[in-house]
C-alpha angles and dihedrals in degrees: 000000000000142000130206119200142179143193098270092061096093101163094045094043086046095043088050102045091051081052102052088040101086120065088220093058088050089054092055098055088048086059102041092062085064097054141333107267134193118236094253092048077050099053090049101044088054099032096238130124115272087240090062090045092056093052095050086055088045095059094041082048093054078045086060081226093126131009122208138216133204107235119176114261132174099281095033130295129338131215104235117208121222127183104244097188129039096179136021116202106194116193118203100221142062126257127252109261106209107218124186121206117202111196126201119191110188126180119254084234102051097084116132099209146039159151115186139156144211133338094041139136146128141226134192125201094292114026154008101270106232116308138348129237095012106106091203082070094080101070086072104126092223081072084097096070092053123137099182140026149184161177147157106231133010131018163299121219128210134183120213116189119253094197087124107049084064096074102031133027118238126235098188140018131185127185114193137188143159112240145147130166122303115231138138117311080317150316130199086194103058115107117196138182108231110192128190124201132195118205095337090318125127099235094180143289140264128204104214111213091201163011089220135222144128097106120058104260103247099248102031113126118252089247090061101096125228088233089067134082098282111184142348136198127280107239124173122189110208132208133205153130090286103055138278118310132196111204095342082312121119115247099153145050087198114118114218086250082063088064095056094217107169091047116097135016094293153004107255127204134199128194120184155076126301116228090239093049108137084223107041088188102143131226138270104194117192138212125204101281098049117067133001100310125083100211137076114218113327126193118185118200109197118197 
């Protein structure tokens, strides 16, 4: 039989190289292509107690470089000792680990559920869509083709699709947005906690410095007026099996299975403002025409 082995395989490299370590043990295996031996046969033909032979079998066993089977003996049975592997091929190098990265892009105006309130209000390419600071306004179904919302206090909801986690488990997931505080036209002094859920979970929280202006945003259309919120910051909250990050910073102890995010019909995601936040400041979220980014809400699923 023969074994192939990389780099990648730790345990196996380490395991085989305490085995092949000890001149004894070498001796062993040398014996053992001839012909299969108890531990007792092993300790006289090598003049060492039969305590020290069994230990020896014990570490080339862990080396999976023999196996052994009790066979009945005169006091009793006896552990027989076979050769497993007759040749070893170690590559220096790792593997390719094939990884697979699904990406969702999903429109700052598809959300499915809501409760908001002024000042509130949303705009696609071309125009404001119905009226502003009426938060009936946003079951409009042109809510779809919007580009930029916003809204002082609550919540939007999304719902991403979770098909593929059905076939395959994720390692990794990141959500990203750019966001910043919702005011009047705009406020460089206006700090707000911007907290993301994920189904149903609180994933962290940003304070928001700002709901920034001053500058026209870089994608915003001509229309737009510089009176108006221009731009945000791009944040992305990331999930994996080592815990919640913030911008590559660690927020949260919680492990992607604690999400649960192949249970269910959907992934759903909240952005808002508690109603205990220390900076009620609202949110302006933007789609890939408004602000400096050109995307709307992203979510990666690395598997």
């Amino acid at each position: 039989m023969s074994r192939r082995l990389n780099l990648e395989d730790e345990k196996e490299l380490m395991a085989l190289g305490k085995a092949l370590s000890s001149e004894i043990r070498i001796r062993i295996l040398e014996l053992l292509q001839k012909e299969p031996l108890c531990v007792n046969e092993i300790a006289e033909i090598l003049e060492i107690p039969p305590s020290s032979a069994a230990l020896h079998v014990r570490v080339l066993q862990e080396a999976n470089l023999i196996r052994t089977e009790l066979k009945p003996g005169i006091r009793g049975s006896m552990k027989l000792c076979i050769l497993q592997e007759t040749s070893i091929l170690l590559h220096l190098e790792k593997r390719e680990t094939k990884k697979r990265e699904e990406i969702i892009s999903m429109p700052v105006g598809n959300y499915v559920d809501y409760k908001i309130t002024p000042t509130c209000g949303m705009v696609n390419e071309e125009e404001y869509i119905d009226g502003e600071d009426e938060p009936r306004c946003f079951y409009d179904p042109r809510r779809t083709t919007a580009k930029l919302v916003w809204f002082s206090s609550g919540y939007l909801e999304y719902r991403f699709p979770n098909a593929g986690l059905q076939r395959e488990d994720a390692k990794g997931m990141e959500f990203s947005a750019e966001l910043c505080s919702e005011t009047a036209d705009y406020n460089l002094d206006c700090p707000s906690d911007i907290t993301l859920w994920i189904n149903g979970i609180e994933a962290g929280t940003w304070t928001c410095p700002s709901d920034f202006g001053g500058r026209r945003g870089k994608l915003n259309p001509d229309w737009w007026e510089d009176k108006n919120t221009q731009y945000g910051n791009l944040k992305t909250w990331r999930i994996d099996e080592t815990g919640t990050y913030l911008d590559e910073e660690l927020i949260s102890n919680k492990r992607i299975k604690e999400y649960s995010l192949a249970e269910g019909d959907y992934i759903s995601v909240r952005i808002g403002i508690k109603e205990d936040a220390s900076h009620v400041g609202g949110v302006n979220i933007f789609g890939s025409c408004f602000g400096d980014y050109p995307q709307d809400l992203v979510m990666k699923l690395k598997y």
